[in-house]
NUMARLO-444708 format. One line per 8 residues: number of its first residue (from 1); their letters; for each residue x, y, z of N, C-alpha, C. Coordinates in Angstrom, 2 decimals. Example, Ala and Ser with C-alpha at 12.3 -4.5 7.8 and 13.67 -1.06 7.14 Angstrom:
2
1 = AS = 13.19,-5.69,7.80,12.30,-4.50,7.80,13.20,-3.30,7.80  12.85,-2.25,7.08,13.67,-1.06,7.14,12.90,0.03,7.87;
# end
This chain:
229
1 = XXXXXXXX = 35.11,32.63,141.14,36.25,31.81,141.58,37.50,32.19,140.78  38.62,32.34,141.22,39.42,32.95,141.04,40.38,31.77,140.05  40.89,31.87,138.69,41.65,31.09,138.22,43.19,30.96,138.56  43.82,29.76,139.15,44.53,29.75,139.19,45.94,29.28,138.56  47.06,30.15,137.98,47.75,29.56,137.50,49.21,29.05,137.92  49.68,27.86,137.08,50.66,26.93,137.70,51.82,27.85,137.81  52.47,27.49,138.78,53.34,27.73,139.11,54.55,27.19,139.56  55.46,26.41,139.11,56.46,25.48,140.00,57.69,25.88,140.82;
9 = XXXXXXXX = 56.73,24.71,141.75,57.96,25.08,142.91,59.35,25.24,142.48  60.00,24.61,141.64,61.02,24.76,141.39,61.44,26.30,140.89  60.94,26.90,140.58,60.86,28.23,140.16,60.48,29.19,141.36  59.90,28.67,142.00,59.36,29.68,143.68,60.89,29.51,144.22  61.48,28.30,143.99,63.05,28.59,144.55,63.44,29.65,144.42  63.85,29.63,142.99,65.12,30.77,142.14,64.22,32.05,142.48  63.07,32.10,142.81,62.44,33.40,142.50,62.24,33.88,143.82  62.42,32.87,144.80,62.83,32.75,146.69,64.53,34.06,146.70;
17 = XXXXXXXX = 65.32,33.20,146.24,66.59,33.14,146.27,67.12,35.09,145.44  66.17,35.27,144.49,67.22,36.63,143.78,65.83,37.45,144.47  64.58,37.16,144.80,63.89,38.34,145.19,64.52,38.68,146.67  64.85,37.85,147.47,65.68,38.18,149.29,66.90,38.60,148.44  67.23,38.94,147.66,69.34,39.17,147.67,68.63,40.62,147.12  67.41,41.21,146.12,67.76,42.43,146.01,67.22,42.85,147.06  65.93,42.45,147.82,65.27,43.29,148.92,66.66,43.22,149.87  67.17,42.64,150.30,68.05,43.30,151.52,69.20,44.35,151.16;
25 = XXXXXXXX = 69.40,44.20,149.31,70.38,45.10,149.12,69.51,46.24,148.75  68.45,46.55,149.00,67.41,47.95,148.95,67.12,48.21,150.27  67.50,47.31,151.51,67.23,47.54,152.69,68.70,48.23,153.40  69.89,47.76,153.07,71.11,47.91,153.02,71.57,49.59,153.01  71.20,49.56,151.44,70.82,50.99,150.73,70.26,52.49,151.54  68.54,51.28,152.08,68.04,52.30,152.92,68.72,53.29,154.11  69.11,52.20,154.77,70.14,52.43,156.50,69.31,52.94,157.04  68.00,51.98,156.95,67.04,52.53,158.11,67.15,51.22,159.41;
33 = XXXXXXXX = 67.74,49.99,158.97,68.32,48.76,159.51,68.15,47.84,158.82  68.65,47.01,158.59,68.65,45.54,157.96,67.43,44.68,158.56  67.20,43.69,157.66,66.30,42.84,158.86,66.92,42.41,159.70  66.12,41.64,160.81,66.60,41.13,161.51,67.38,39.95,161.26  67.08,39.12,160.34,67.69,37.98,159.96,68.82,37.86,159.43  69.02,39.30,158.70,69.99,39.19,157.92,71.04,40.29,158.59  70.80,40.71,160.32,71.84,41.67,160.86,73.18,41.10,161.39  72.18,40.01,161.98,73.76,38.92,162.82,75.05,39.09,161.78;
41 = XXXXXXXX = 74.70,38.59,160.28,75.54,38.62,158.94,76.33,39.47,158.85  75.75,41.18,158.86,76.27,41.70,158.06,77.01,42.26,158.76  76.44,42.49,160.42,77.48,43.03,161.68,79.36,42.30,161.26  78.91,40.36,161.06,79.78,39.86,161.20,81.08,40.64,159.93  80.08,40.80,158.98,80.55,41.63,157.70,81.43,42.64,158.22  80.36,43.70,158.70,81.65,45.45,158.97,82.44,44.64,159.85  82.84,44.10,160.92,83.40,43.92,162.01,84.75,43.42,161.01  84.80,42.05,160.55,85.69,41.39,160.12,86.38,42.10,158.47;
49 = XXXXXXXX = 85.41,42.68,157.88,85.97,43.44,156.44,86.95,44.48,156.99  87.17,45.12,158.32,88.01,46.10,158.67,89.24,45.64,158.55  89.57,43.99,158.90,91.01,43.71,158.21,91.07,42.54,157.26  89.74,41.75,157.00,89.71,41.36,155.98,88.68,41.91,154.86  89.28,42.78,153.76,88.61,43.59,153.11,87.66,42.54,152.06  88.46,41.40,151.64,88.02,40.33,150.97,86.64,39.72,151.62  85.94,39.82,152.81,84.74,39.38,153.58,83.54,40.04,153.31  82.71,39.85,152.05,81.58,40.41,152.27,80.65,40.25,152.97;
57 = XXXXXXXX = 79.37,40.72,152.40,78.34,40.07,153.05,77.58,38.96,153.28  77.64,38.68,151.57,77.43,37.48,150.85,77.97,36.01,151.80  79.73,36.63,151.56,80.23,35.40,152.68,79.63,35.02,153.88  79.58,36.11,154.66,79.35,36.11,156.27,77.92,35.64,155.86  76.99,35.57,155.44,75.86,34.94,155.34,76.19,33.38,155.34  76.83,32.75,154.38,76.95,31.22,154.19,77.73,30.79,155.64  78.78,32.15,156.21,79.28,31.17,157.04,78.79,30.90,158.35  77.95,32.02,158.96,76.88,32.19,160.02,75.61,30.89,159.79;
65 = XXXXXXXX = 75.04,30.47,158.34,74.22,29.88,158.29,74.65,28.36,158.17  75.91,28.03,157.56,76.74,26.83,158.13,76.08,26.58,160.21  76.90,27.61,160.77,76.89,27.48,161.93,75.30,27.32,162.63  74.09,27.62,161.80,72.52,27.86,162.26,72.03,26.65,162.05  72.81,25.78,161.12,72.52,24.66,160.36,73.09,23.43,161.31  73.85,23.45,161.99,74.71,22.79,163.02,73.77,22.74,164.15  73.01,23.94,164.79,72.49,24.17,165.83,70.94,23.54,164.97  70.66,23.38,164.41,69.11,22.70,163.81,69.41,21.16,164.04;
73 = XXXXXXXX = 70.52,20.48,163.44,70.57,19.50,163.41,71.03,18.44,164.76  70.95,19.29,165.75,71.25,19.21,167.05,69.91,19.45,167.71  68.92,20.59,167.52,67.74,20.45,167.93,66.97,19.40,167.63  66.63,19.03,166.37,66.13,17.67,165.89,66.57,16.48,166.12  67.48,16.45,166.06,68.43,14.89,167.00,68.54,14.54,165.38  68.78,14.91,164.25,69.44,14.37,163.36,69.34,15.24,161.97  70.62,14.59,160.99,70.80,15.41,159.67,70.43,15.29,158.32  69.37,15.70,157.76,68.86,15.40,156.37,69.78,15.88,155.67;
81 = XXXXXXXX = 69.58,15.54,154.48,70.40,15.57,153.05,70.02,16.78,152.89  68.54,17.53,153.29,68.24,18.18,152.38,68.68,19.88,153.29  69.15,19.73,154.55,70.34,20.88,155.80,71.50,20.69,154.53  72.23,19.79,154.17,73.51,20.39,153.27,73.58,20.91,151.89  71.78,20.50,151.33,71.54,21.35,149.68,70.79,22.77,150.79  70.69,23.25,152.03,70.21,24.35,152.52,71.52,25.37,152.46  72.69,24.58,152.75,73.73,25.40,152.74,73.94,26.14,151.23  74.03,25.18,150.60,74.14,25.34,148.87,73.53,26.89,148.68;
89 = XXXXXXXX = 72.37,26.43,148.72,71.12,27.92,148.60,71.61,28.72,149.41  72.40,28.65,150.71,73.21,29.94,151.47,74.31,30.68,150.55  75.26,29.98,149.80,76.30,30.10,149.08,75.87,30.74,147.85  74.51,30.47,146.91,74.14,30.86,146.24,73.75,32.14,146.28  72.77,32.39,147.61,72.44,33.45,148.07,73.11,34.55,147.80  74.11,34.19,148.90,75.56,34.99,149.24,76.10,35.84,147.85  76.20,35.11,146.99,76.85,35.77,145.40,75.34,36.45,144.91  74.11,35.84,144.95,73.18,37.08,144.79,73.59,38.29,145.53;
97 = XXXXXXXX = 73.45,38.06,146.81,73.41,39.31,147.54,74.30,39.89,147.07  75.74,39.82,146.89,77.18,40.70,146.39,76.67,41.24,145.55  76.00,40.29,144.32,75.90,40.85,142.68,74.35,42.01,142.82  73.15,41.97,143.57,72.63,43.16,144.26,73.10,44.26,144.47  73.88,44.04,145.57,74.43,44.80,146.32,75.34,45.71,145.55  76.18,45.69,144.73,76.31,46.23,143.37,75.50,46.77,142.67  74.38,46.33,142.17,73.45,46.85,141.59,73.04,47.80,141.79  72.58,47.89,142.82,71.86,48.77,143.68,72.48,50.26,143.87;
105 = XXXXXXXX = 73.74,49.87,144.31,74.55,50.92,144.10,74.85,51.94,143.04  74.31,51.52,141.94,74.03,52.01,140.49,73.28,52.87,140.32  72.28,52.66,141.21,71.03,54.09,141.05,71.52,55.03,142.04  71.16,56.35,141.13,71.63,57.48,141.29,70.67,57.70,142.71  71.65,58.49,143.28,71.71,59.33,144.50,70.67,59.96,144.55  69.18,60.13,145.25,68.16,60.67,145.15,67.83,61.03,146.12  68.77,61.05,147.57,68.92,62.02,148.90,68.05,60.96,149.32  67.73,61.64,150.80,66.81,61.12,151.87,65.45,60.76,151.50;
113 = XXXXXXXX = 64.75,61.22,150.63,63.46,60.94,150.33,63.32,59.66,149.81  64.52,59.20,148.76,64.39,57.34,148.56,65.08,56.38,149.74  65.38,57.16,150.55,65.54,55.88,151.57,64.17,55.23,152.37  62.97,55.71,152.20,61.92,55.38,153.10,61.50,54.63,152.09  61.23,54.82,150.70,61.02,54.09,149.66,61.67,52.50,149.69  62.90,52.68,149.77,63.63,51.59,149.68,63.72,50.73,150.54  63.52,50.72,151.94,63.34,50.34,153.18,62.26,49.75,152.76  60.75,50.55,152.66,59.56,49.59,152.39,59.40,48.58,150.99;
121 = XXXXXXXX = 60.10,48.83,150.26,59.95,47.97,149.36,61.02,46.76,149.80  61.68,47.20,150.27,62.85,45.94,150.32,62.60,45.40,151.50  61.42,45.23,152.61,60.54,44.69,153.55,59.73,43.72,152.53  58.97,44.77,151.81,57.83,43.87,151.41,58.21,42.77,150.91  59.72,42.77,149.58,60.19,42.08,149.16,60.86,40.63,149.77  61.25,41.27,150.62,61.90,40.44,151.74,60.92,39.10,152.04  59.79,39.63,152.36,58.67,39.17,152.78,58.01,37.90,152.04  58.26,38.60,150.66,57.74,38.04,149.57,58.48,36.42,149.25;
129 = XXXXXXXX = 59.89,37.13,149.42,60.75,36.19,148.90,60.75,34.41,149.85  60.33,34.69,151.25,60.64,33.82,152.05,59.17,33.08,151.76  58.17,33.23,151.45,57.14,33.09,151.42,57.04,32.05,149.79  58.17,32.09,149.16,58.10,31.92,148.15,58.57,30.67,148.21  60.36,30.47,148.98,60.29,29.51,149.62,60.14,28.35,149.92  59.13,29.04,151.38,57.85,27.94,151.65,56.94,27.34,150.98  56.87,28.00,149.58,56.47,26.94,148.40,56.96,26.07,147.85  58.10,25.76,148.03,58.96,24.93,147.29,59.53,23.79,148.20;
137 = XXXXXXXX = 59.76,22.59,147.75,59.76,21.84,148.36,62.28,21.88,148.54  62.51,22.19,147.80,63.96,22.67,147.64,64.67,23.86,148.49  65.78,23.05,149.41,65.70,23.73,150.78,65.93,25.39,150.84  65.11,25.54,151.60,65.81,27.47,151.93,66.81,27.86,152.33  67.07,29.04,152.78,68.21,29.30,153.69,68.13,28.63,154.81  69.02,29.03,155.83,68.99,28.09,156.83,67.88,28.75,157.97  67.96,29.88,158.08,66.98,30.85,158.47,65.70,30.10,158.21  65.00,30.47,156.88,63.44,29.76,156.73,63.57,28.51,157.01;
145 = XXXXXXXX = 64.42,27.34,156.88,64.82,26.49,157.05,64.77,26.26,158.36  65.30,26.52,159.74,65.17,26.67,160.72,63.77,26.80,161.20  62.89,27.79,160.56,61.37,27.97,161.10,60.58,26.99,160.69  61.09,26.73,158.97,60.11,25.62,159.00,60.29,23.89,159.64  61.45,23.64,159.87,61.88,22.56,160.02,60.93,22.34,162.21  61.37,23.53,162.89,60.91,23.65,163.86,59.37,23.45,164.26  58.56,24.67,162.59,57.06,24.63,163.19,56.87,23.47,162.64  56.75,22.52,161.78,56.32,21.52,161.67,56.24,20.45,162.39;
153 = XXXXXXXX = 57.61,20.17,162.70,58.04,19.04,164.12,56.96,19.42,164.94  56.79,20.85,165.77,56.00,21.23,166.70,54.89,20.85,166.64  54.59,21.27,165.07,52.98,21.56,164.63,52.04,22.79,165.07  53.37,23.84,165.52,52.98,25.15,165.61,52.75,26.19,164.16  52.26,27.10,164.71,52.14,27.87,163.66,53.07,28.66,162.69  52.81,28.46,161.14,54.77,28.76,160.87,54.50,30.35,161.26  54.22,31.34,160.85,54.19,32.96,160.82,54.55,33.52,162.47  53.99,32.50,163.38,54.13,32.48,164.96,55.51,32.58,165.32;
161 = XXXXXXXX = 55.96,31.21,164.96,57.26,30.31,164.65,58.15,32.01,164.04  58.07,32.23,163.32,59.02,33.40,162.30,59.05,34.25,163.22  57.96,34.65,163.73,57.65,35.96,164.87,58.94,35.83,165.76  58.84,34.39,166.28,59.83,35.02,167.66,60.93,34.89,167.53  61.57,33.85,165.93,62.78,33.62,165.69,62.71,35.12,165.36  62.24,35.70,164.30,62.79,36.79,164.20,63.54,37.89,165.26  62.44,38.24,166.35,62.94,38.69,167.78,64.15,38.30,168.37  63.90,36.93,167.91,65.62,36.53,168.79,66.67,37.22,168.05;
169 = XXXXXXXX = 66.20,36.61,167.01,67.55,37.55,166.05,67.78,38.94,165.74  66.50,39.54,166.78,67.09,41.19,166.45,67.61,41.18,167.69  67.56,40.65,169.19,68.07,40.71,170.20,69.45,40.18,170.34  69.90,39.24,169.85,71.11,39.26,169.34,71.77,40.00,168.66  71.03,40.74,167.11,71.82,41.99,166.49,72.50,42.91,167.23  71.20,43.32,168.70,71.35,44.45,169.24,73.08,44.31,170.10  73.36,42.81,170.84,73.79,42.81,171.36,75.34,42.61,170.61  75.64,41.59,169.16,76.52,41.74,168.25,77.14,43.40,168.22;
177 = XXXXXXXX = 75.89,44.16,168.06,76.39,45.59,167.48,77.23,46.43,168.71  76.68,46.00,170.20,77.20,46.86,171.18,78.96,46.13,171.55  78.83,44.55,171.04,80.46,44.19,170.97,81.07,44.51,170.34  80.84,44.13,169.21,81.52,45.04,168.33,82.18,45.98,167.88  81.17,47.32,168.07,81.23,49.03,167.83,81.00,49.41,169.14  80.87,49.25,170.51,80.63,49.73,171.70,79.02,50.10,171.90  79.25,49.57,173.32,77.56,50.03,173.99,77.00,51.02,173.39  75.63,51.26,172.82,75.11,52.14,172.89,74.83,52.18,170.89;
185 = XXXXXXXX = 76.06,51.18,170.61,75.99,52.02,169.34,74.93,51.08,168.22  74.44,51.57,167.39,73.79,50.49,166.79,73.98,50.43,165.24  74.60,49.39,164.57,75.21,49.47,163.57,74.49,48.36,162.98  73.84,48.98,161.96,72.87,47.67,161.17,71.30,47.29,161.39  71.40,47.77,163.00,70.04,47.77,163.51,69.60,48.94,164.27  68.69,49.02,163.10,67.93,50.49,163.85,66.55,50.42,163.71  65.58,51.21,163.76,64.67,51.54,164.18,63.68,50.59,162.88  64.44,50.96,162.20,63.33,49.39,160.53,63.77,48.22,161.03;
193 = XXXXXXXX = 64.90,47.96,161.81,65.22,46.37,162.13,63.91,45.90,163.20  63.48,46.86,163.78,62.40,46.69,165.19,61.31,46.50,164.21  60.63,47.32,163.16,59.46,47.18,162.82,59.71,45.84,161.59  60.69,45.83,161.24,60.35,44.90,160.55,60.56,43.35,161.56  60.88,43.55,162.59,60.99,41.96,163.34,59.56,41.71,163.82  58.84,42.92,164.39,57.02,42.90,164.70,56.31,42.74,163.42  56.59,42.95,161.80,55.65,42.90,160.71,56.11,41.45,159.84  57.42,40.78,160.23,57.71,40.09,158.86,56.72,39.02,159.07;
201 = XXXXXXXX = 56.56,38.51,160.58,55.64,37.07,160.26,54.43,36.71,159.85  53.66,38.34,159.84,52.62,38.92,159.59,52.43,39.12,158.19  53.72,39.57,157.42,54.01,40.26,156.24,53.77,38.62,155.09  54.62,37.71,155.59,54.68,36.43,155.26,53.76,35.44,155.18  52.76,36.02,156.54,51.39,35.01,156.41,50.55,35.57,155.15  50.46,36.82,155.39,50.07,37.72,154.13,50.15,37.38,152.58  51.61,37.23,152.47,52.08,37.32,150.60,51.72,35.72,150.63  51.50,35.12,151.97,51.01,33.69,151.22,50.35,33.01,151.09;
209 = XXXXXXXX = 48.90,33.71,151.21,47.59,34.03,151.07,47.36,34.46,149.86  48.13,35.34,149.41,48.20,36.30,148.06,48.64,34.90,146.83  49.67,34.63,147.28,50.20,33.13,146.19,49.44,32.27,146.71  48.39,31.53,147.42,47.70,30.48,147.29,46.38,31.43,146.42  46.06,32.38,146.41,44.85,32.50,145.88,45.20,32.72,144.58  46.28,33.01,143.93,46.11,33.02,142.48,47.18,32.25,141.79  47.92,31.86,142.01,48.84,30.93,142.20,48.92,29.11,142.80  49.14,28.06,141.74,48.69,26.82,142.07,50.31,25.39,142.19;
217 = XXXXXXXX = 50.87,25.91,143.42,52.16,25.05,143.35,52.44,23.60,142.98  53.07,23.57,141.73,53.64,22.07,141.43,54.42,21.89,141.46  54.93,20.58,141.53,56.36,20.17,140.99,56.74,19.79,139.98  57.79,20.39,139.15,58.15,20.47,137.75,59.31,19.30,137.88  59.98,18.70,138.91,60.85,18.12,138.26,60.67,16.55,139.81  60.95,15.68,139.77,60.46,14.46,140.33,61.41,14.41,141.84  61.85,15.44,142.31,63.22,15.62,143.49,62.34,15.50,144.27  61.27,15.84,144.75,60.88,16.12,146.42,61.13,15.21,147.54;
225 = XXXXX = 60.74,13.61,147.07,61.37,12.89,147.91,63.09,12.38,148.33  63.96,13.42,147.12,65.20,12.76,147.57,65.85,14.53,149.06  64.80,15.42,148.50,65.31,16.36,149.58,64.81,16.64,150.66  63.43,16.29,150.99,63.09,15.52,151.84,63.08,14.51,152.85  64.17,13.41,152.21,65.03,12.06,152.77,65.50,12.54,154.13;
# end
């Protein structure tokens, strides 16, 4: 029997929150495509940084997930406390991702052979991070936030649930990218945006299997019922 050690949710947050800001800025890096989740964003990013140079990515994340957060609280027929600490964690995000995204940029130039590298690690990571999350009782992005708030109400399956949000959101990328930059063209989403929209819900049921078997979630600090409310 496998020993398990504690782990608090409160810490699956922060460790939610900077593991998704470097995996997408190693996915970024790659330019094999962004995820899906995070293409709607960054499209909104190149499109609008062409005359506002001040618009990162970071931003266009909080302000797209403002707007995802609007459309949840309209599906549910009402607004928890714990949709406006979801935004928070968008905003937070957002300055991870910038301060990544920087980072990243730091390692030396190692041609085409580390982009396949970087792509798969910054999947897996990706993967990891949302999964992490869903451990925590302290809201996610609006994204995981969205799946979980949905499969539960349902009482569908969450990894199911991720599956097709994800899809939607690469079918939208596809179609963002052809307004944008013109038919045909695909900017942000390419051929890793497809495999990773068929592997993440899969990838996710996975890493969280991996953290229930050795890994034992508590709560370190007495919040769950006020974000929850």
């Amino acid at each position: 029997m496998t020993h398990k050690k504690t782990f608090y949710t409160e810490a699956a947050y922060i460790a939610g929150l900077l593991i998704l800001a470097f995996g997408t800025a190693l996915m970024e890096r790659a330019d094999f495509g962004l995820s899906m989740v995070v293409a709607p964003a960054y499209l909104v990013h190149r499109k609008l940084s062409q005359t506002m140079p001040f618009f990162t990515f970071g931003m266009a994340e909080y302000v797209l997930q403002a707007c995802l957060l609007v459309v949840l609280s309209l599906v549910m027929g009402r607004f928890k406390k714990g949709y406006l600490f979801s935004f928070v964690t968008a905003v937070l995000y957002g300055f991870s991702l910038d301060a990544c995204m920087a980072l990243v940029k730091l390692i030396p130039d190692g041609g085409s052979a580390e982009r396949p590298v970087f792509f798969v690690v910054g999947l897996l990571l990706g993967a990891l991070a949302i999964s992490f999350f869903f451990h925590s009782y302290l809201p996610p992005e609006a994204y995981e936030l969205f799946v979980k708030e949905i499969a539960e109400s349902r009482g569908w399956e969450l990894g199911k649930v991720k599956t097709i949000y994800d899809i939607t959101s690469c079918i939208v990328s596809v179609i963002l990218s052809f307004l944008f930059f013109g038919f045909g063209h695909f900017e942000g989403v390419k051929g890793g945006t497809f495999i990773g929209a068929l592997l993440n819900g899969w990838l996710i049921g996975k890493w969280g299997k991996v953290l229930d078997r050795y890994l034992e979630f508590k709560d370190g600090l007495p919040l769950r019922g006020f974000f929850q409310s």
